[in-house]
SERO-4910 file (N, C-alpha, C, O; in steps of 0.05 Angstrom, whole numbers):
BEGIN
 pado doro    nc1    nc2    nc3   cac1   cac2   cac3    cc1    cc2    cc3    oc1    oc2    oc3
  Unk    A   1881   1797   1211   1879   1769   1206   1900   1760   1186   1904   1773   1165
  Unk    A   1912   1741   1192   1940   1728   1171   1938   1702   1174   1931   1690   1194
  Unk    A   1946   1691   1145   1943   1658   1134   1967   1656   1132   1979   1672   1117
  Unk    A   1983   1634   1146   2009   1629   1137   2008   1604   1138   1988   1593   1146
  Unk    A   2036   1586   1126   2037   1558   1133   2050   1553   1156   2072   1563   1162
  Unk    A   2035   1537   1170   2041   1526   1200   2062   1511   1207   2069   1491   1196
  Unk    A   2074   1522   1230   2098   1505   1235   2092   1490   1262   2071   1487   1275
  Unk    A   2125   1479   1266   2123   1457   1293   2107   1475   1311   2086   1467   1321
  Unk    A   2120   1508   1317   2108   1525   1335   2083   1525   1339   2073   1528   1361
  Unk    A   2071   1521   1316   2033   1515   1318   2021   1493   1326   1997   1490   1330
  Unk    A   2045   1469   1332   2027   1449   1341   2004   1452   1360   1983   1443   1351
  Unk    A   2002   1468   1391   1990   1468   1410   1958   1472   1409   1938   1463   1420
  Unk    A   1972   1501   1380   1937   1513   1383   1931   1499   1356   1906   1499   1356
  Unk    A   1937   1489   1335   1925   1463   1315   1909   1445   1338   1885   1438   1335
  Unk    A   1926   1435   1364   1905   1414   1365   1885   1431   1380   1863   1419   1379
  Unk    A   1884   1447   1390   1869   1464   1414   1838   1467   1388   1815   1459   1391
  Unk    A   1850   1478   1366   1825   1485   1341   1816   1466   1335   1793   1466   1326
  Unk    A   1831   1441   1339   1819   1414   1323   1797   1409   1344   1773   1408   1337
  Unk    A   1807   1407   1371   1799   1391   1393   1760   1411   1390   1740   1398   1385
  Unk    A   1760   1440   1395   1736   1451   1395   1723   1444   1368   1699   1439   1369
  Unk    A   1736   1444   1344   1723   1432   1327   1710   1422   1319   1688   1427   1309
  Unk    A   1722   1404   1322   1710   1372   1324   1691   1366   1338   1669   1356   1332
  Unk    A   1702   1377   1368   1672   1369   1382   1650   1383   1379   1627   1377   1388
  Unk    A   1656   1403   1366   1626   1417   1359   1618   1408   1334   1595   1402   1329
  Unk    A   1636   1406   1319   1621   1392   1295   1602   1360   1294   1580   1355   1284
  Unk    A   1623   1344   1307   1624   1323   1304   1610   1303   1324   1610   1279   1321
  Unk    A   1596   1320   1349   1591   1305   1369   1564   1292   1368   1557   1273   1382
  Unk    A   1547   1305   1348   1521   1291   1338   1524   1262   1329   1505   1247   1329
  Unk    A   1552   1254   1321   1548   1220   1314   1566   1216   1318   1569   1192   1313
  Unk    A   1599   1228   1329   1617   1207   1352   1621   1207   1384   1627   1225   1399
  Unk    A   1619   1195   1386   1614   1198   1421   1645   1208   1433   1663   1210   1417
  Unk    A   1647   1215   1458   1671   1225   1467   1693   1215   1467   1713   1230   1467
  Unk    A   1697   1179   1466   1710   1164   1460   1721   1157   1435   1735   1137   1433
  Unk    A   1716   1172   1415   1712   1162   1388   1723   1186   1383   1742   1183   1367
  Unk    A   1721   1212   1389   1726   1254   1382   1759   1246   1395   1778   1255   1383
  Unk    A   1764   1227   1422   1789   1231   1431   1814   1214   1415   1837   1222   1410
  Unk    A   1801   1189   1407   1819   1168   1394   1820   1184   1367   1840   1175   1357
  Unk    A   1807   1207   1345   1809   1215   1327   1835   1233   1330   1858   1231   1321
  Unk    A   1821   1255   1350   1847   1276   1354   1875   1266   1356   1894   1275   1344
  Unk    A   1875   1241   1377   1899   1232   1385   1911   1215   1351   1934   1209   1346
  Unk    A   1890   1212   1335   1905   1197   1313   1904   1208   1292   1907   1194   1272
  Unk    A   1899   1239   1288   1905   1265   1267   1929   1276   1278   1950   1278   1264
  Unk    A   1928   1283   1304   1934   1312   1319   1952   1309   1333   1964   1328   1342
  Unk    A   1961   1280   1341   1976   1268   1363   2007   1274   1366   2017   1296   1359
  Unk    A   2020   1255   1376   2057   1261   1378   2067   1270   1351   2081   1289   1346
  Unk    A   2055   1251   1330   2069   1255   1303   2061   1282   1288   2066   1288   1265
  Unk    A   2049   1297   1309   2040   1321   1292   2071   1343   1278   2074   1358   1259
  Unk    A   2082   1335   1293   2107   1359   1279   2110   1344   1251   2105   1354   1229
  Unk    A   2119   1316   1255   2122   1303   1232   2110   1303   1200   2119   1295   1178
  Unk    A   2082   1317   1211   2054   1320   1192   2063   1346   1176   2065   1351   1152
  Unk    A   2067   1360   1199   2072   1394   1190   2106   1386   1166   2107   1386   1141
  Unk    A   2115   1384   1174   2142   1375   1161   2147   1359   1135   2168   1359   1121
  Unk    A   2117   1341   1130   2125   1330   1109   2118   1343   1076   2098   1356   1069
  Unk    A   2139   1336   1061   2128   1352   1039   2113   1350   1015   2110   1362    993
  Unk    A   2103   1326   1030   2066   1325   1011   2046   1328   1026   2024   1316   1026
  Unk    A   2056   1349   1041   2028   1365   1058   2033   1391   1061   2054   1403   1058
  Unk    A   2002   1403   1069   1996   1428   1056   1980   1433   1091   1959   1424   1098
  Unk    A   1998   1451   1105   1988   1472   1128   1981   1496   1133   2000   1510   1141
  Unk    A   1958   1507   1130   1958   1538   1133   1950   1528   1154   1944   1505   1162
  Unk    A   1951   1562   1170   1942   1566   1187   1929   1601   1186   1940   1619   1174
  Unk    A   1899   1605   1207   1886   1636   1204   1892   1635   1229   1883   1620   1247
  Unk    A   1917   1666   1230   1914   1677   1260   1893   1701   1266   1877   1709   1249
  Unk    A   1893   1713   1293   1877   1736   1292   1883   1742   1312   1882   1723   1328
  Unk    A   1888   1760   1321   1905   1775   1343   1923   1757   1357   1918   1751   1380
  Unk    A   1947   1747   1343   1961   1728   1350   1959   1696   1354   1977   1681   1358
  Unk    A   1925   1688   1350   1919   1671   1365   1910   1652   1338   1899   1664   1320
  Unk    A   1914   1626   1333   1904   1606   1321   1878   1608   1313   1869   1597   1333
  Unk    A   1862   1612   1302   1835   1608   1302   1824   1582   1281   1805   1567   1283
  Unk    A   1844   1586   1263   1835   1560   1243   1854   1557   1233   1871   1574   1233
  Unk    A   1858   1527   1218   1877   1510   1196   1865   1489   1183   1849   1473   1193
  Unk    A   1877   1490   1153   1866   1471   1135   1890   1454   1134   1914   1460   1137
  Unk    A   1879   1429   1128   1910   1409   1124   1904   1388   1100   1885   1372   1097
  Unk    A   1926   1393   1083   1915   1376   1050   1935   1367   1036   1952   1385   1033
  Unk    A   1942   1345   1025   1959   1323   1019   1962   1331    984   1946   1337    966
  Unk    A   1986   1326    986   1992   1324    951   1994   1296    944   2012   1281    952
  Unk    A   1973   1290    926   1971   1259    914   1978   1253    890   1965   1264    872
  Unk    A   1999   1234    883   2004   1229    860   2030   1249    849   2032   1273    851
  Unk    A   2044   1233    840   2069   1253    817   2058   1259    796   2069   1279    788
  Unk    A   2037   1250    778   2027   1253    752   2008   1265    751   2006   1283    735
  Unk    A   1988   1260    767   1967   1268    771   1964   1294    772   1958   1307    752
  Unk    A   1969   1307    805   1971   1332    807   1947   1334    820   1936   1355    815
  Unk    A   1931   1313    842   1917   1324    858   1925   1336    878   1947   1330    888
  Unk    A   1907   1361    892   1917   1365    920   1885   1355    931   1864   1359    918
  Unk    A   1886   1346    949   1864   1334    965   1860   1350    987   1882   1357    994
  Unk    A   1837   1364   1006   1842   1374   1028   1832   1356   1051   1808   1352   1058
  Unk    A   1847   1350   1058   1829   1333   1089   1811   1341   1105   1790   1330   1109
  Unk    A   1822   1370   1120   1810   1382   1139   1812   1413   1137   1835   1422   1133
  Unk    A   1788   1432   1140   1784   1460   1144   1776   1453   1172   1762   1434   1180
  Unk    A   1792   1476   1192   1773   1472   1218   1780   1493   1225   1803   1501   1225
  Unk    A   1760   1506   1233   1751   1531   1244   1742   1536   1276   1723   1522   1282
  Unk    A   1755   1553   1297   1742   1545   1316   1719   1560   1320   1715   1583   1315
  Unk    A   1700   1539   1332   1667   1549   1340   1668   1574   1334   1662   1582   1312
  Unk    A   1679   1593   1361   1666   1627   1364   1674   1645   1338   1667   1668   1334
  Unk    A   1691   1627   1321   1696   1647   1297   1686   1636   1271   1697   1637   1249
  Unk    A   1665   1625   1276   1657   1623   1248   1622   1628   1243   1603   1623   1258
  Unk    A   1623   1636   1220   1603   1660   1215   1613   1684   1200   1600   1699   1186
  Unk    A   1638   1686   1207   1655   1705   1196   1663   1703   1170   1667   1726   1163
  Unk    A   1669   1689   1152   1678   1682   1127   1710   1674   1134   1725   1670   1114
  Unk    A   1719   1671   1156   1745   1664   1147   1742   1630   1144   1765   1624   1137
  Unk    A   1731   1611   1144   1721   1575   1134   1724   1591   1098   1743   1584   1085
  Unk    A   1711   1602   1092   1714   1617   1066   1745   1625   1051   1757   1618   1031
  Unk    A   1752   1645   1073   1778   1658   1061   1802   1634   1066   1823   1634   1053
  Unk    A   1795   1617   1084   1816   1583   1080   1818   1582   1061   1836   1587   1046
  Unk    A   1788   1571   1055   1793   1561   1032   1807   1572   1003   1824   1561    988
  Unk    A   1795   1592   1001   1813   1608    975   1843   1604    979   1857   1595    961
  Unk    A   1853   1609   1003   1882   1607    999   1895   1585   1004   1920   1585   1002
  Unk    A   1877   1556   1013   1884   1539   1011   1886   1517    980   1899   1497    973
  Unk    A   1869   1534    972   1869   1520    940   1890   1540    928   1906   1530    912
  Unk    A   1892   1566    934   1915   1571    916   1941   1568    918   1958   1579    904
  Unk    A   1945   1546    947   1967   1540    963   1976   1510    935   1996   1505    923
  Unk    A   1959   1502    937   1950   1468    921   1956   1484    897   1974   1473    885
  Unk    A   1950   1502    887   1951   1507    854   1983   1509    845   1994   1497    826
  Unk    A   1994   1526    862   2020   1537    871   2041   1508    866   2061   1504    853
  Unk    A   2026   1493    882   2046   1469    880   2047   1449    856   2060   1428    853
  Unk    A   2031   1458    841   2028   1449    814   1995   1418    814   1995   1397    803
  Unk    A   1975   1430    830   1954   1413    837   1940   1426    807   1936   1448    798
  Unk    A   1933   1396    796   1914   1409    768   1884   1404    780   1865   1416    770
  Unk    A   1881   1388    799   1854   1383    815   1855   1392    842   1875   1398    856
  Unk    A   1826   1394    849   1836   1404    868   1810   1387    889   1787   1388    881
  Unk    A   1816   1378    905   1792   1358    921   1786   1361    952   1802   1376    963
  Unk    A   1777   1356    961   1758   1361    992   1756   1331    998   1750   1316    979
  Unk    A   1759   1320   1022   1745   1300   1036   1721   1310   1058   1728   1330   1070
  Unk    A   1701   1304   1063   1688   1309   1088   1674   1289   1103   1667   1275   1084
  Unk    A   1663   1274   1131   1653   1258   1131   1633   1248   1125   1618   1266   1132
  Unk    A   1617   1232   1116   1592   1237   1109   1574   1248   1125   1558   1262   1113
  Unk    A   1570   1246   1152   1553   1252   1169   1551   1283   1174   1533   1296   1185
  Unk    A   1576   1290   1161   1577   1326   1170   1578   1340   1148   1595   1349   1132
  Unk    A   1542   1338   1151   1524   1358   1132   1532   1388   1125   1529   1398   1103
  Unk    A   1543   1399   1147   1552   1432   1145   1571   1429   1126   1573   1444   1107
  Unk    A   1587   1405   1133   1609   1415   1111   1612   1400   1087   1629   1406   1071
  Unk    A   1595   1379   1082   1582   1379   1055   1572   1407   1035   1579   1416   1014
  Unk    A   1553   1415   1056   1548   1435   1041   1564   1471   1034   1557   1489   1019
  Unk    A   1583   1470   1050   1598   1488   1048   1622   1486   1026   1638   1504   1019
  Unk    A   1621   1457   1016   1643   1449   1004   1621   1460    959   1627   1471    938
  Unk    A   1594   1444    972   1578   1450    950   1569   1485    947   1568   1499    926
  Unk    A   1565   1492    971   1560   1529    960   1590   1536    943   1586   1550    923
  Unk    A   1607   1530    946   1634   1540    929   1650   1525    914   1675   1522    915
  Unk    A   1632   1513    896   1635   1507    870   1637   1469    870   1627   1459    850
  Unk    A   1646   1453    887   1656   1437    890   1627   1409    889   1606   1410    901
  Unk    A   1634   1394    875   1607   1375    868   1625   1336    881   1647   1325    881
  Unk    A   1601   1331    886   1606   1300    909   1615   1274    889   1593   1263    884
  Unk    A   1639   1257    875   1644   1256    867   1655   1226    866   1664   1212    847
  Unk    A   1649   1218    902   1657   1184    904   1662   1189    936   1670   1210    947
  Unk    A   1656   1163    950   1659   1161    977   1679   1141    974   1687   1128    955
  Unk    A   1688   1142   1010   1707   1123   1013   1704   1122   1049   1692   1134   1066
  Unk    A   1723   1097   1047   1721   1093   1082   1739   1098   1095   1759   1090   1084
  Unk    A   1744   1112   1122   1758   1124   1147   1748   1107   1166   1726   1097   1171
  Unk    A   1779   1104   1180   1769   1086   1206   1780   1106   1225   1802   1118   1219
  Unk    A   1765   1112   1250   1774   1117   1278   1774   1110   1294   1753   1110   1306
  Unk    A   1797   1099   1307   1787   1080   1330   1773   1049   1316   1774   1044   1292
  Unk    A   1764   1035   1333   1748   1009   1321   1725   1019   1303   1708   1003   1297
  Unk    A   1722   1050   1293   1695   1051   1274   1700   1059   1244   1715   1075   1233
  Unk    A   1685   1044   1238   1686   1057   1200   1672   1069   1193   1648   1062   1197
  Unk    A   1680   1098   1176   1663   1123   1177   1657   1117   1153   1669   1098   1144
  Unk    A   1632   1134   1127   1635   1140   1098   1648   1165   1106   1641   1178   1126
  Unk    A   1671   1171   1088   1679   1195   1081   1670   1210   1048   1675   1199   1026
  Unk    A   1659   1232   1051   1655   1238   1015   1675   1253   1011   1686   1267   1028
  Unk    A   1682   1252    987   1706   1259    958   1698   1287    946   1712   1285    925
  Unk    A   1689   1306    944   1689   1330    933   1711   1332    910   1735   1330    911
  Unk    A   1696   1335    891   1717   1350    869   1711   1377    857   1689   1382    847
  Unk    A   1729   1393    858   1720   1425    847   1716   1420    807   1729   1411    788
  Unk    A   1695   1431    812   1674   1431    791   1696   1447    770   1716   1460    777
  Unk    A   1688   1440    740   1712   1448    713   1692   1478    714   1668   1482    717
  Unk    A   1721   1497    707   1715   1527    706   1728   1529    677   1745   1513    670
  Unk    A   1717   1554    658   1736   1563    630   1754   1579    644   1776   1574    636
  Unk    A   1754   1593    658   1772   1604    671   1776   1611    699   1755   1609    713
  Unk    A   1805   1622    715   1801   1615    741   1777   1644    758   1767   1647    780
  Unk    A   1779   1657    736   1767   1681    748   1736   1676    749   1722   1696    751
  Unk    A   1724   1654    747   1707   1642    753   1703   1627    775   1683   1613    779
  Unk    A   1721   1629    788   1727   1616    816   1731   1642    839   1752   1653    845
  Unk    A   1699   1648    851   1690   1675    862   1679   1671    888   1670   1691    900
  Unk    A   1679   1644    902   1666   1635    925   1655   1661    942   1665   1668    963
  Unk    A   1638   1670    932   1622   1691    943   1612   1694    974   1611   1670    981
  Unk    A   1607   1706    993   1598   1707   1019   1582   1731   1026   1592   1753   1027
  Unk    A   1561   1728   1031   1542   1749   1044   1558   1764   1065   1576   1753   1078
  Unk    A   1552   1793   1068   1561   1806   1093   1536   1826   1094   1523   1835   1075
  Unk    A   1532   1830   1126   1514   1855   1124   1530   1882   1130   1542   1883   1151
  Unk    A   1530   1908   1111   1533   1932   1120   1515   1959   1113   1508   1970   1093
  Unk    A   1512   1966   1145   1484   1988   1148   1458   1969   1133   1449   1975   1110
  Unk    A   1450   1948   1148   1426   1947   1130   1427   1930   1105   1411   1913   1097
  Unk    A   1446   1936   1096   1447   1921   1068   1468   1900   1058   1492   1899   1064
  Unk    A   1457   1883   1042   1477   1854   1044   1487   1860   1018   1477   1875   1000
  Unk    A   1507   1846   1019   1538   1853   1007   1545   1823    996   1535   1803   1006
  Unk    A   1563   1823    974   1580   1803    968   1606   1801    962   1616   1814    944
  Unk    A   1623   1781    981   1655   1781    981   1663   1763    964   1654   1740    967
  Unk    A   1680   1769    944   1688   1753    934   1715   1747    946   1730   1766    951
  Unk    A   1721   1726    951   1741   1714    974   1760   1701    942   1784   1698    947
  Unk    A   1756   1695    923   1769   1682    901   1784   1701    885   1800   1695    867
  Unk    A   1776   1735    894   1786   1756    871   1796   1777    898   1783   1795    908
  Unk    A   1824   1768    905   1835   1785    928   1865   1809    911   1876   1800    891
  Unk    A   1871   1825    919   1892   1841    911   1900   1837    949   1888   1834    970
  Unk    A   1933   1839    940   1954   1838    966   1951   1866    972   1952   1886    959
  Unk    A   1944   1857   1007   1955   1889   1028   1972   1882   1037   1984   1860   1034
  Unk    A   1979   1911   1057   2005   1904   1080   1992   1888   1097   2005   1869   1107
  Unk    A   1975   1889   1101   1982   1871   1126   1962   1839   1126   1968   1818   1138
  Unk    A   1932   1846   1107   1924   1827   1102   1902   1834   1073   1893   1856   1071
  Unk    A   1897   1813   1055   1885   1817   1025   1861   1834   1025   1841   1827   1039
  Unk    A   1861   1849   1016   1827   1866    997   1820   1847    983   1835   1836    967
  Unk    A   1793   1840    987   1776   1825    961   1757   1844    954   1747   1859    970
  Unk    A   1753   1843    932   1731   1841    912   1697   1848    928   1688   1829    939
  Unk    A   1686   1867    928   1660   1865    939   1648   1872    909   1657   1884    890
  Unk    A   1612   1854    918   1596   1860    899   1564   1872    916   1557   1866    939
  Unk    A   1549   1891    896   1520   1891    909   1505   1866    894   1486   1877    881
  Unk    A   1504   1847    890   1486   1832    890   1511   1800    879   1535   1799    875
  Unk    A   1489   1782    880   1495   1751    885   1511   1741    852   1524   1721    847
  Unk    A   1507   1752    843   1521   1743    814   1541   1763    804   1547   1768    780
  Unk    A   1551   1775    830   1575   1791    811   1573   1812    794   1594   1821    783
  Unk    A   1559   1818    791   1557   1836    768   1561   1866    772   1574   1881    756
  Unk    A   1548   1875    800   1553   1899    804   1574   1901    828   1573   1887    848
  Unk    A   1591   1917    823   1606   1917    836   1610   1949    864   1612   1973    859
  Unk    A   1609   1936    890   1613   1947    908   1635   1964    909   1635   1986    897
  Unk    A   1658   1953    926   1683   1965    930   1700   1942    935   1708   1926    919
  Unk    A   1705   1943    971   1727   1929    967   1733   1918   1001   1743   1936   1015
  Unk    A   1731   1903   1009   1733   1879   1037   1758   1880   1049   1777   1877   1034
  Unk    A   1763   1885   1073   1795   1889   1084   1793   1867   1101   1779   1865   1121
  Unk    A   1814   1844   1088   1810   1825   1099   1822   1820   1131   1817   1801   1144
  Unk    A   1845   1850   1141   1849   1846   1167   1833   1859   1186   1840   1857   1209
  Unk    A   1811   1874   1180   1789   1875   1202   1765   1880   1194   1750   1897   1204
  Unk    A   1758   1866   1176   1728   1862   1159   1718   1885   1155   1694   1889   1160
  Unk    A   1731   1901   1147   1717   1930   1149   1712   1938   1114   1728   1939   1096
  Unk    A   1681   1943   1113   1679   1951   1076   1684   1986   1076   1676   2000   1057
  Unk    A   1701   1998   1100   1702   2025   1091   1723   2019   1090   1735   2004   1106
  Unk    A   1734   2035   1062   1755   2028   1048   1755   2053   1027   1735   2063   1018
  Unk    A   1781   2061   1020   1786   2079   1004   1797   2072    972   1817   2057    975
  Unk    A   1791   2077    947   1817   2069    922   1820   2106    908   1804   2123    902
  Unk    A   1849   2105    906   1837   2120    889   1845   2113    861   1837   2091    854
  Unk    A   1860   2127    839   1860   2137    806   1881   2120    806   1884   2109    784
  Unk    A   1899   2112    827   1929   2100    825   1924   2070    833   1942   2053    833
  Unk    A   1906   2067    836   1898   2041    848   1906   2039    876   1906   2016    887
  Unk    A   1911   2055    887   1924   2056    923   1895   2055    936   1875   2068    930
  Unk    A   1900   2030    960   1872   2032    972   1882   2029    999   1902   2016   1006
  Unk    A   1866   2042   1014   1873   2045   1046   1840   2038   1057   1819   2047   1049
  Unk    A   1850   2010   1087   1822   2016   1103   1824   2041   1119   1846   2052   1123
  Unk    A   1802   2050   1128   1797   2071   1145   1794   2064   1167   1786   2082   1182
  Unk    A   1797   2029   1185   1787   2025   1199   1814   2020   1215   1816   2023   1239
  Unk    A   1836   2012   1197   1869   2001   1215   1884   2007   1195   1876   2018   1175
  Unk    A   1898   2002   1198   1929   2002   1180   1935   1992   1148   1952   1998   1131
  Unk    A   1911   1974   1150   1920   1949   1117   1912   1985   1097   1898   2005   1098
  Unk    A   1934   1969   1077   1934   1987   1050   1946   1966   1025   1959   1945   1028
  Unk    A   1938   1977   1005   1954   1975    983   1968   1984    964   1952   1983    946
  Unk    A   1985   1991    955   2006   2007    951   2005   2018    918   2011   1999    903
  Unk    A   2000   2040    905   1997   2047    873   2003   2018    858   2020   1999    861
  Unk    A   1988   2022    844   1988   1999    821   1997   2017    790   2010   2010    771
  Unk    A   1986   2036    796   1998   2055    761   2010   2078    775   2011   2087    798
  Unk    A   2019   2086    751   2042   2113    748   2014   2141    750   1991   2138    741
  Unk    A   2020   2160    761   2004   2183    764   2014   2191    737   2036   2189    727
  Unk    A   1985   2203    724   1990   2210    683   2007   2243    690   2015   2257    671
  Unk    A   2011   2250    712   2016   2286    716   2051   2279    718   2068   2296    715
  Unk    A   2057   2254    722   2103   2243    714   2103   2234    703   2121   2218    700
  Unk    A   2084   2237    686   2090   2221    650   2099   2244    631   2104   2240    607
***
């Protein structure tokens, strides 16, 4: 699994993720006429133009080559230093998985990167899931506003990520089950692999005890560290490479 920023090349499968998206998200209160005039006025001709401009923010999650999700989020203001996110969209058959999760982490640290001192979410009002996905990971409801699609006017809500003392308090946690027993990923406390990030696992909901360690290119918690900090999955290829000096070449 790899998060990169999206280019013109991605236009096809951006709208292909938007298009299942949406309509699964969204079809409880816009009708089909309303899901098409949206796509066509997010997703449409001007989409290279979107990707290209540079107060916007494109990842994209592949997985065996293939698109599966992209977040898209605007840099507001020269002074300010908001980054706003518009849209997380995930397609249907892959979510459940934590990658709507692992977006997000690297989509805010995409926004931090660019010098975002805030960091904000839009969602519509009507789409409860992602209200509340925005509130499980830290983020509190903060002011609405209005979106038009087509001839309709939507409420959109404003998400603002909640004040932390520090960033290592920013742990957006995720249940996993292995053998039996549930697990916690911290998707906010990742170390770089080859090929995709190790996060942070915990045995229980507050962090405290600590598991091992999440391979974020094939969800696998068997995983190796050893004394050098070198960690290898056992399941594919991802590793991470010594972090200290062996004390026996000192």
């Amino acid at each position: 699994m790899n998060v990169r920023e999206a280019t013109a090349d991605d236009s096809e499968q951006i709208r292909s993720v938007a298009r299942d998206s949406v309509t699964d998200s969204y079809s409880h209160f816009l009708d089909e006429k309303a899901i098409e005039t949206a796509l066509e006025q997010w997703y449409g001709e001007d989409i290279d133009e979107r990707l290209a401009d540079e107060n916007a923010l494109f990842l994209i999650v592949e997985h065996d080559d293939e698109v599966v999700a992209f977040s898209q989020s605007e840099l507001v203001g020269d002074t300010e230093g908001v980054g706003r996110i518009l849209w997380l969209h995930v397609d249907p058959s892959h979510r459940g998985s934590g990658i709507g999760t692992r977006l997000l982490v690297r989509t805010r640290e995409g926004l931090l990167e660019e010098g975002c001192d805030q960091i904000q979410a839009a969602v519509l009002g009507a789409n409860d899931v992602g209200s509340q996905f925005y509130a499980s990971h830290g983020f509190t409801r903060a002011g609405e506003r209005e979106i038009d699609i087509g001839d309709d006017t939507l409420a959109e809500h404003v998400y603002v990520e909640s004040e932390r003392e520090t960033d290592d308090d920013w742990r957006a946690l995720e249940a996993v089950t292995e053998n039996g027993e549930t697990l916690y990923v911290s998707y906010g406390e990742p170390v770089r692999g080859s090929d995709a990030p190790f996060y942070t696992t915990y045995q229980n909901d507050d962090a405290s005890r600590r598991y091992g360690w999440f391979c974020g290119n094939c969800n696998s918690l068997d995983n190796a560290m050893d004394a050098m900090g070198r960690i290898v999955c056992n399941d594919c290829d991802n590793h991470r490479k010594a972090t200290r000096w062996d004390a026996a070449y000192l």
